[in-house]
C-alpha positions, 0 to 999 in steps of 0.5 A: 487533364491535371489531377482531380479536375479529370472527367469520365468524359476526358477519361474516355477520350484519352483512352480510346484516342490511340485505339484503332477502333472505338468499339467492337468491330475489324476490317473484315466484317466492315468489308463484308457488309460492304459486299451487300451494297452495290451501285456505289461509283465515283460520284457516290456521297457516304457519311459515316456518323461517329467517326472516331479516329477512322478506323472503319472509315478509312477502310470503306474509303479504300473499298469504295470510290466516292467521296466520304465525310467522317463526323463526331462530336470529340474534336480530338478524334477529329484531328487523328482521323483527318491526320490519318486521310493525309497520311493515306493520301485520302483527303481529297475525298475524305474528310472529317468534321466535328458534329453531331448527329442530332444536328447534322448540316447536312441537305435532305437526302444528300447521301447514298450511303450512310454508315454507322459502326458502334455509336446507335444505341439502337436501330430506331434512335439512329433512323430517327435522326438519319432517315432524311439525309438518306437518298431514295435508293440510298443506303445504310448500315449500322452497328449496334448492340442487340439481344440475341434472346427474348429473355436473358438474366437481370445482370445484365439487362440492368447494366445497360438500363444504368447505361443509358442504352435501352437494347432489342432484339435482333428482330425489333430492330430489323422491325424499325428499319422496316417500319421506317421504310427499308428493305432489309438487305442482311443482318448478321452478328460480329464475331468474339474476335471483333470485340478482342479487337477493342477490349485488349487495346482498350485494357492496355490504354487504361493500365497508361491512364491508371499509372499516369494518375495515380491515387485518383478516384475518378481514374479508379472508379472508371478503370473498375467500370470498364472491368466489370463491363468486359467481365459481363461480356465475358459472362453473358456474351451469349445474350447479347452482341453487335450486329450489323444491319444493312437496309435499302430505302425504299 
């Protein structure tokens, strides 16, 4: 990346390439919606969709014995995180692949369990794309970003309008995973700490960036778009947040 040829999108990756995680989330919550899931073994198939780096993904390969595919759409995430299984001695059932999750090549119903922290938009977008790789019986659990009220201030809801992410409640969600054929196991919020978790490394990787290009425009127009999206957090983190969901196919 070289001067005024740099992207959004390159910014984003560069920033969030050293991060443990690429969103809101720690160990201890990815363990305890772990804990609602049983009959996983050694022959057991997970995928986690959106990857990144494997932050959450090695920890489930350390609670769960079956083998694991990580998929993202960013090679360079891919690279790190399958650098990581080989430094965790993991690679021999965990494995990462560049991919999407609109095209997934993948067989129907191959998975036991499919995980998913901070990449939906929403409950429905990611059942719509995942629900046949699901086996019956199967699993999965999803992170993604939720109303806690009926109604909240216009700020706010216009921020995630403008980014592209249409939100819902706590309760439309559970009523998509339902509709699409699920029993709801749990559901439950992530605490503030998980989003300190993100944001204070994420701060500190794009203070990096701004010194590293200096005078640039596009480098400046992100770092003021991310402030303004950890201040409304800070504002409005009443009316929304991170929840995870953890369904049973029916």
């Amino acid at each position: 990346m070289k001067g005024k040829n740099i992207s959004t999108i390159d910014l984003l990756i560069e920033t969030h390439l050293r991060l443990e995680r690429q969103g809101p989330g720690s160990s201890e919550m990815t363990i305890k919606a772990l804990n609602f899931l049983d009959n996983l073994n050694q022959i057991s198939r997970v995928l986690d969709v959106g990857c990144g780096t494997g932050g959450q993904t090695m920890v489930l390969a350390q609670n769960v014995t079956g083998s694991i595919i990580g998929i993202d759409q960013f090679p360079d995430f891919i690279n790190i995180f399958n650098d990581n299984t080989r430094k965790l001695n993991l690679a021999k059932r965990v494995n990462g692949i560049v991919a999407q999750m609109e095209d997934l090549p993948f067989q129907k119903e191959e998975f036991d369990l499919i995980w998913s922290e901070g990449v939906l938009g929403n409950v429905e977008k990611g059942l719509n794309c995942l629900n046949n790789f699901i086996k019956k019986s199967g699993y999965i659990v999803v992170t993604c970003p939720s109303w806690f009220t009926d109604e909240r201030p216009e700020e706010i809801e216009k921020f995630w309008v403008n980014a592209g992410e249409s939100l819902y409640t706590i309760g439309d969600n559970i009523g998509f995973m339902q509709k699409a054929g699920y029993h709801l196991i749990a559901a439950f919020s992530l605490p503030e700490k998980c989003w300190d978790n993100y944001y204070i490394p994420r701060e500190a990787a794009e203070k990096e960036i701004l010194e590293k290009h200096p005078e640039n425009q596009v480098v400046e127009d992100y770092i003021k778009n991310s402030k303004y999206e950890i201040e409304l957090y800070s504002k409005y983190k009443q009316y929304y947040g991170y929840v995870f969901y953890i369904g049973k196919k029916l």
